[in-house]
C-alpha positions, 0 to 999 in steps of 0.5 A: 816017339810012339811011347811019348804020343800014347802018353800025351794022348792018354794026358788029354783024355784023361782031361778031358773026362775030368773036366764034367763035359757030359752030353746032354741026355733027355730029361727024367721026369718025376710024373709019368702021365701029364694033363695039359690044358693046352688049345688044339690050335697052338703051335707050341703046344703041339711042339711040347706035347711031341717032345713030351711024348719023345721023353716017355711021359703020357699025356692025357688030353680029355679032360674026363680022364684028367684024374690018371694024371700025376700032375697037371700042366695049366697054360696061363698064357700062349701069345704071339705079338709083333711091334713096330720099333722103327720107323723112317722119317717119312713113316714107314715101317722099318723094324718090327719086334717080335716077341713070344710069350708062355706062362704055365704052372705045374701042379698036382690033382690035389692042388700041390703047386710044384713050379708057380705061375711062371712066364717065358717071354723071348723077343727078335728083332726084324727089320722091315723092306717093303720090296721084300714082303714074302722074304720078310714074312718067311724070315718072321715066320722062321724066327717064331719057330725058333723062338718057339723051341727054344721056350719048348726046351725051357720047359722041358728043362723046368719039367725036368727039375721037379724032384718029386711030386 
């Protein structure tokens, strides 16, 4: 009975190993030191630069030292927008779209484009109840966050796949 347990268990490892399942480690960048133009002001910007940080990539902040950085991060656009989907049938708001828009480039010193002008653009849907407004905002609030990680993560993974520089 031991024996007929130790072999199936060893069967459901070994199946397991085959399969590919792997966590997922952080990312393993081709540059070393990176150059944001990112706003002081933006929130997933601050995300990013920590999760930038965390991997083991220096950033470089001041636009003087901008010549040791192996590549340059341009922020195209960084926007938060808020929508109105819906509405009842004496006017009042009922659903609200939320949508967080990122677009970058990734280049070199010299000019070498190594991911082109690409855009994120990650939308929620909120319905609205004006006896709840602090409840509302704080569920708005929460899901700009989320949306705001996960674009973080987008572009780390998108760092992440630039091979060489």
């Amino acid at each position: 009975m031991q024996r007929r347990l130790f072999v199936l268990t060893a069967m459901t490892t070994a199946g397991l190993s085959a399969c590919g399942f792997a966590l997922r480690k952080a990312p393993t960048f081709a540059f070393k030191s990176i150059f944001t133009g990112i706003g002081e002001g933006s929130v997933l910007g601050t995300e990013l630069q920590r999760n930038l940080e965390a991997s083991g990539v220096r950033l470089i902040r001041d636009v003087r030292q901008i010549d040791a950085a192996d590549v340059i991060l341009d922020v195209l656009v960084d926007q938060r927008e808020k929508t109105v989907v819906g509405m009842n049938a004496s006017g009042q708001v009922r659903e609200f779209q939320l949508r967080t828009r990122f677009s970058f480039r990734l280049r070199t010193l010299r000019g070498k484009i190594l991911i082109p002008p690409s855009e994120i653009l990650l939308q929620r849907d909120i319905s609205f109840n004006e006896s709840a407004v602090l409840a509302k905002e704080t569920e708005e609030q929460l899901l700009y966050r989320d949306m705001q990680s996960d674009i973080v993560q987008q572009i780390m993974r998108r760092l992440a796949a630039v091979k060489e520089l």
